[in-house]
Kinemage of the C-alpha trace (Angstrom):
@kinemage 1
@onewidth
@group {chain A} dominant
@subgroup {mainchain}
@vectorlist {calphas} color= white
{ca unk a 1} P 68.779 -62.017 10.938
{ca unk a 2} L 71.112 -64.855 10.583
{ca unk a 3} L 71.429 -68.900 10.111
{ca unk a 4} L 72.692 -70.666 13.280
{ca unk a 5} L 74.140 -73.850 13.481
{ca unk a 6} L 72.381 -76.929 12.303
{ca unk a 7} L 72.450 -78.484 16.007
{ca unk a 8} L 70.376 -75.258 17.307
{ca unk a 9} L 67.850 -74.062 14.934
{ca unk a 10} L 64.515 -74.339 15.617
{ca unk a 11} L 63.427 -77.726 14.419
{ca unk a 12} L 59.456 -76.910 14.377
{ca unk a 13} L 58.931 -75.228 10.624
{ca unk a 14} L 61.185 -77.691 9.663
{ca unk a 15} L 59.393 -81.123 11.250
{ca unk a 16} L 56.409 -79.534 9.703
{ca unk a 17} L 58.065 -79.368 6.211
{ca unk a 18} L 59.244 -82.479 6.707
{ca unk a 19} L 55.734 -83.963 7.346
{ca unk a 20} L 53.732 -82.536 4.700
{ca unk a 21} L 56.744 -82.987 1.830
{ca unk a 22} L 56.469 -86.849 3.018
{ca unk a 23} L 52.391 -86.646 2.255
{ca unk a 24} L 52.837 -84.979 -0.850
{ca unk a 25} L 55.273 -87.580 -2.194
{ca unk a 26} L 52.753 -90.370 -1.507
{ca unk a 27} L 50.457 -87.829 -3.995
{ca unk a 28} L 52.979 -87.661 -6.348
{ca unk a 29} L 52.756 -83.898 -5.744
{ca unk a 30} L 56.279 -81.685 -6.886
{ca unk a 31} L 56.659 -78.789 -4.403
{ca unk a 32} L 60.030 -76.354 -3.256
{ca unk a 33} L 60.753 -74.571 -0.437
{ca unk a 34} L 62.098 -71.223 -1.319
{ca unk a 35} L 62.734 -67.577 -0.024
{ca unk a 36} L 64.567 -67.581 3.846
{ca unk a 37} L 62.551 -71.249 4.715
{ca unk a 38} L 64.899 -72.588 1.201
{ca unk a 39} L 67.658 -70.817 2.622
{ca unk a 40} L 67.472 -71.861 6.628
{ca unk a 41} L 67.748 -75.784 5.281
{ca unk a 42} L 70.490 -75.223 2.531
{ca unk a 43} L 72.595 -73.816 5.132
{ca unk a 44} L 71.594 -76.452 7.762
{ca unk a 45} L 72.606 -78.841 4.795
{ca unk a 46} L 75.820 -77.431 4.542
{ca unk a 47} L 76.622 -77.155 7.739
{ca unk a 48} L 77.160 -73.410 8.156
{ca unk a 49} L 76.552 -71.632 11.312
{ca unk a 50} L 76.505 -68.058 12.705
{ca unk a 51} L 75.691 -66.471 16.432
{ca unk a 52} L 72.362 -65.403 16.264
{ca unk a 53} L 69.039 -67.219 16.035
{ca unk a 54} L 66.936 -67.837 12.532
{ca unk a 55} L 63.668 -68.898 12.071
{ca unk a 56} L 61.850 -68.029 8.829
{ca unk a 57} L 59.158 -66.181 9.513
{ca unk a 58} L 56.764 -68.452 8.013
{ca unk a 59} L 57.364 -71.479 5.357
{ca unk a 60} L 57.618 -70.782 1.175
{ca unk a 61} L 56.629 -72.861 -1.308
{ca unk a 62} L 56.779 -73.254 -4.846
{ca unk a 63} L 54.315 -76.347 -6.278
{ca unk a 64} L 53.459 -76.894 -9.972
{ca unk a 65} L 49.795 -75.181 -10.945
{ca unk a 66} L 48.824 -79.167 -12.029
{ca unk a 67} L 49.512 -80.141 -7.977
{ca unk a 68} L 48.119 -77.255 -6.061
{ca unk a 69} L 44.615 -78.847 -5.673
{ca unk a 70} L 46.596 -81.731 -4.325
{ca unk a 71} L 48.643 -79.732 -2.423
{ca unk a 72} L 45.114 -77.981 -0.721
{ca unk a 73} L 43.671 -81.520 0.141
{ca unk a 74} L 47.072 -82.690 1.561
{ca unk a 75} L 47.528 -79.125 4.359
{ca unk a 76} L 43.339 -79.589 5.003
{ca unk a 77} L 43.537 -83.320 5.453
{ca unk a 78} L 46.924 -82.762 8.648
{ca unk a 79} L 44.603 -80.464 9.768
{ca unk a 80} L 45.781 -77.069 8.494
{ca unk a 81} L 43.239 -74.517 7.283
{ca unk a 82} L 43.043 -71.527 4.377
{ca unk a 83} L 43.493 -68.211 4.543
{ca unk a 84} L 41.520 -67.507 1.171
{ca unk a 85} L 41.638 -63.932 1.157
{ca unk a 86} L 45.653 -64.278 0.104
{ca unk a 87} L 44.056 -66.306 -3.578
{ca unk a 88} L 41.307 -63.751 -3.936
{ca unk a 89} L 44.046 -60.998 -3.410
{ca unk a 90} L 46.440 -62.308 -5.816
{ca unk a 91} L 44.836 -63.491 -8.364
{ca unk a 92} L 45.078 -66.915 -7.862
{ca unk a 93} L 48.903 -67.220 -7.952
{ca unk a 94} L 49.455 -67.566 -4.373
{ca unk a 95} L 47.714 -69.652 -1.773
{ca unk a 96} L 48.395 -69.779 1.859
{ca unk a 97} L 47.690 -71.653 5.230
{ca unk a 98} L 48.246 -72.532 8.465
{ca unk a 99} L 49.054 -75.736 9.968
{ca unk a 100} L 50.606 -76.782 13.372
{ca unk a 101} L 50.518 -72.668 13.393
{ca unk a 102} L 53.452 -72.077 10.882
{ca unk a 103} L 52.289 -70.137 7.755
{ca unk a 104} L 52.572 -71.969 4.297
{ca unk a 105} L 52.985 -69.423 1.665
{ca unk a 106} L 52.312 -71.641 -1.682
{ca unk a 107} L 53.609 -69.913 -4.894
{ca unk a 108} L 52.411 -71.142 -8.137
{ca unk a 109} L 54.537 -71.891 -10.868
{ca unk a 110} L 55.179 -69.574 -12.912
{ca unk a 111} L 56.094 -67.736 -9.837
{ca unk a 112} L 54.119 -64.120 -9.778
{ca unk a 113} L 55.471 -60.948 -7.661
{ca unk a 114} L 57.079 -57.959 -9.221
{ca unk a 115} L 57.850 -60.035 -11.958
{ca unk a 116} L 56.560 -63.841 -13.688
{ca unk a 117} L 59.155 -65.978 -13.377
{ca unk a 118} L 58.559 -69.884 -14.582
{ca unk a 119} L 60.491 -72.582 -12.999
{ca unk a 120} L 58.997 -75.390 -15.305
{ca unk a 121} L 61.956 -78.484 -15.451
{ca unk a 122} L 64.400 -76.118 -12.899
{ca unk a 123} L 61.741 -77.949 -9.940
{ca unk a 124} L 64.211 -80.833 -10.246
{ca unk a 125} L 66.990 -79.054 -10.329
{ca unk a 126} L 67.109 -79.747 -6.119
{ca unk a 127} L 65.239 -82.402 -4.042
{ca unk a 128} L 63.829 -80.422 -1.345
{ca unk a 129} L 64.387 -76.570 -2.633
{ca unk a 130} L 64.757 -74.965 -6.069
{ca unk a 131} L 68.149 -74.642 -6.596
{ca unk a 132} L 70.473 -72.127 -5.687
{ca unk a 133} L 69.988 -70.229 -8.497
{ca unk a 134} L 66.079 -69.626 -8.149
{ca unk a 135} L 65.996 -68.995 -4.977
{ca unk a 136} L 68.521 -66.253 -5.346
{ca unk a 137} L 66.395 -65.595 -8.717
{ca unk a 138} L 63.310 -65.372 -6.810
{ca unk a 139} L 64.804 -63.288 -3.603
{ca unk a 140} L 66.492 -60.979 -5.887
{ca unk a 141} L 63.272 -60.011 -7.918
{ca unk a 142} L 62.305 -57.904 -5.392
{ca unk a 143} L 62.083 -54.240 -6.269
{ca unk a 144} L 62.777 -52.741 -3.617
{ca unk a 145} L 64.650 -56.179 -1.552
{ca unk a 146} L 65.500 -54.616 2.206
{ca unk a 147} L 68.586 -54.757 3.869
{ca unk a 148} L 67.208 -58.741 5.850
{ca unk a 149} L 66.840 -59.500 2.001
{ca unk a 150} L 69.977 -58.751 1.211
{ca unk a 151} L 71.436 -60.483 4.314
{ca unk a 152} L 69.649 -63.862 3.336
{ca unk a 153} L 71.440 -63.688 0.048
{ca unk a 154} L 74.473 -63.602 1.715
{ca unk a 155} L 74.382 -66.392 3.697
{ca unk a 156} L 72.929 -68.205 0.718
{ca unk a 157} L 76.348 -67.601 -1.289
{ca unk a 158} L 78.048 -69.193 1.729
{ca unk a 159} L 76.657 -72.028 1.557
{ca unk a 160} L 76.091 -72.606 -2.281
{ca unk a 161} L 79.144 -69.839 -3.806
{ca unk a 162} L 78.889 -68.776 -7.338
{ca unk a 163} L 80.703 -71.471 -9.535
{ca unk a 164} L 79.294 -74.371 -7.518
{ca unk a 165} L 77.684 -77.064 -9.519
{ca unk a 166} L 74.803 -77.289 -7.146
{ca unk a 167} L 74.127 -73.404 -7.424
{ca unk a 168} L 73.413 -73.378 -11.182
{ca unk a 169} L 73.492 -69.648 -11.437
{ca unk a 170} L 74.917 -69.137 -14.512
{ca unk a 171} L 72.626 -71.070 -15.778
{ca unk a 172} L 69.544 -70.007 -14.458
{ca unk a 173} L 69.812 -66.200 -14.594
{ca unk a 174} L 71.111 -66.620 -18.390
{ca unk a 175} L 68.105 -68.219 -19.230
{ca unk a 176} L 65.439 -66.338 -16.738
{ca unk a 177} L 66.894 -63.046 -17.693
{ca unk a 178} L 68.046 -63.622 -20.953
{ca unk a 179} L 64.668 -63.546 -22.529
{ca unk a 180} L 63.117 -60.884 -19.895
{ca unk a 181} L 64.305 -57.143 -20.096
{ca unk a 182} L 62.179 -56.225 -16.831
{ca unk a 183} L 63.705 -58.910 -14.507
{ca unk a 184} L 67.100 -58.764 -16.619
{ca unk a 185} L 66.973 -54.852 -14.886
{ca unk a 186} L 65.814 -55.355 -11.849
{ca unk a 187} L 68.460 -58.801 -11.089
{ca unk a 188} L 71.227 -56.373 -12.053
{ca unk a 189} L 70.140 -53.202 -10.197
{ca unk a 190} L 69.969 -55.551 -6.991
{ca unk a 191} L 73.484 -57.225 -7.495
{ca unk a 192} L 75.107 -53.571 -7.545
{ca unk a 193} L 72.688 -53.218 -4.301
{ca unk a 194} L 74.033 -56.307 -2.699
{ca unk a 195} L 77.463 -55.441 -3.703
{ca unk a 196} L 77.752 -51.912 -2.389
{ca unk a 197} L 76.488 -53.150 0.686
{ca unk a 198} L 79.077 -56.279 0.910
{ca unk a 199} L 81.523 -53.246 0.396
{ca unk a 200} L 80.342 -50.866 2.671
{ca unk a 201} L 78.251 -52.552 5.178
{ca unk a 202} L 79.220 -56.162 5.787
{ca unk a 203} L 81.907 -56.536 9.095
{ca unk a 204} L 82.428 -60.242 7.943
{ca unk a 205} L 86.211 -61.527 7.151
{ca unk a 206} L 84.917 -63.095 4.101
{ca unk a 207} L 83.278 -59.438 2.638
{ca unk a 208} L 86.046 -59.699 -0.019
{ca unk a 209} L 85.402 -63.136 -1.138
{ca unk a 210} L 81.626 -61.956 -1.630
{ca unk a 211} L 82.291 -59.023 -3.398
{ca unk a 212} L 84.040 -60.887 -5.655
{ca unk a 213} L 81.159 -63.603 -6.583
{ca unk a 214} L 78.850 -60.605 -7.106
{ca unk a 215} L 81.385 -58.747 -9.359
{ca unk a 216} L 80.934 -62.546 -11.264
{ca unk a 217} L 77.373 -62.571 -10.864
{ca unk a 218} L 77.225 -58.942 -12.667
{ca unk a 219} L 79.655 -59.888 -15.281
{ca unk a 220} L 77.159 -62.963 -16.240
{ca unk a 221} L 74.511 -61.168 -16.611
{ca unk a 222} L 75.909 -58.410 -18.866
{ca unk a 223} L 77.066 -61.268 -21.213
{ca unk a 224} L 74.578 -63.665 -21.419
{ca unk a 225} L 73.402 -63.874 -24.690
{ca unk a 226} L 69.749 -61.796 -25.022
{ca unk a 227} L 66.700 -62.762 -27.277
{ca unk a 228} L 64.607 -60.890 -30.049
{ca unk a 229} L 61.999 -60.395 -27.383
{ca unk a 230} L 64.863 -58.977 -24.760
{ca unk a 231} L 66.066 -56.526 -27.594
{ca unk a 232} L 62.680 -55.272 -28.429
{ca unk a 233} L 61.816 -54.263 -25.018
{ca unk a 234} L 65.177 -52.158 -24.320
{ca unk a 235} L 64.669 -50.218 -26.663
{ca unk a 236} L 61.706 -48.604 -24.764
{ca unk a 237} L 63.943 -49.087 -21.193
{ca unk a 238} L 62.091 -47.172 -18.209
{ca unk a 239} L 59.928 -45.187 -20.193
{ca unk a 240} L 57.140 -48.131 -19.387
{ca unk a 241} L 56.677 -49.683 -16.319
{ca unk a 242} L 59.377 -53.008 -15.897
{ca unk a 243} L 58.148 -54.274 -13.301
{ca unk a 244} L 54.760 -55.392 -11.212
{ca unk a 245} L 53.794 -53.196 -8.130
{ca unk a 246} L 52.780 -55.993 -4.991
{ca unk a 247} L 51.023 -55.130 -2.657
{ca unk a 248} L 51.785 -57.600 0.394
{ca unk a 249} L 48.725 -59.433 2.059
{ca unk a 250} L 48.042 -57.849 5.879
{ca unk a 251} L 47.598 -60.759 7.997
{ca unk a 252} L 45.173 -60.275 10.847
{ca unk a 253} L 46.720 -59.201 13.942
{ca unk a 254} L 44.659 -61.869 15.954
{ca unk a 255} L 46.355 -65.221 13.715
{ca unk a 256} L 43.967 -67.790 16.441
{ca unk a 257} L 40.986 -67.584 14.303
{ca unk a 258} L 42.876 -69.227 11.287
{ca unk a 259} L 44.377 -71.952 13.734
């Protein structure tokens, strides 16, 4: 699955992005896209293009705990509807819906899946997505990320390469994993993932360039400087459980009877 050029990508996710962000500004309501939806409109921001057709499969969002009440009133009042058994399932950090039948996936911050990450000030960081650097923070968390994982990732360094200003991702993996052993382990497992398969599996002419932004995304991670807390925990490495096992919400087959 790939990004395709701004002039051709399906326009509907994105109108009703577009629509709800404008409603939850008149709240005063702070909310992100991230995951592929983040990554779909920072390439379409950039410009980049590729040959085959991407539409995120449904729309992620990140919103402050304070505004997700807000957020709730703003989806029921364009006429969107809950699917409460994803909040009963997770706890209460996740929240999803349907309106103009796209899927909202709404994240709470601190964002919750294999491990907490919070986003706190780093929501400013971008107008209409976290930055760079969280959403590859937030992709890359995944335990076990899959090869259309890995491929999003890659388009996101094309459009926002490591050393940007906009990408912040020294910054925010220094921080994020700085002070968590867990995610610290699991960020750097999946860069060797992502750069094995830039190495072995990508045909692209820029598979080079890549490698060589993950080699720099490794090498910042190994020497950003690590707390008490960090310290503590690798001392006990793998012999405890680093990392929370998900369990991802089955959607009913038949989707009408939540639209």
């Amino acid at each position: 699955m790939s990004i395709v050029p701004s002039n051709s990508i399906n326009h509907r996710w994105l109108a009703v992005w577009e629509d709800l962000r404008a409603r939850l500004e008149e709240s005063g309501i702070v909310a992100r896209l991230l995951g592929s939806a983040a990554i779909a409109f920072l390439c379409r921001e950039r410009g980049i293009s590729a040959t085959a057709e991407f539409t995120p499969r449904d729309i992620d969002l990140i919103v402050q705990r304070r505004g997700a009440k807000g957020l709730a009133e703003s989806v029921i009042s364009m006429g969107g509807k809950e699917i409460p058994e994803v909040s009963m399932c997770s706890g209460g950090t996740r929240e999803c819906y349907v309106l103009r039948n796209e899927r909202l996936d709404v994240f709470m911050d601190p964002f919750t899946m294999c491990r907490a990450i919070t986003i706190g000030k780093r929501m400013y960081y971008h107008e209409q997505t976290l930055s760079p650097g969280d959403i590859f923070l937030t992709k890359m968390q995944e335990i076990s990320i899959q090869e259309q994982g890995l491929q999003h990732i890659i388009w996101l360094l094309r459009a926002y390469p490591i050393g940007h200003p906009v990408g912040r991702y020294a910054e925010v993996l220094s921080q994020a994993c700085g002070d968590d052993w867990g995610l610290f382990e699991i960020i750097l497992a999946n860069c060797r993932r992502l750069l094995y398969y830039t190495q072995t599996q990508s045909q692209s002419s820029d598979a080079d360039k890549l490698a060589k932004q993950i080699e720099e995304m490794i090498l910042t991670l190994s020497n950003c400087r690590k707390s008490l807390r960090w310290r503590a925990r690798s001392i006990f490495g793998h012999a405890f459980p680093w990392y929370n096992c998900v369990e991802e919400f089955k959607y009913p087959s038949n989707s009408r009877e939540f639209r």
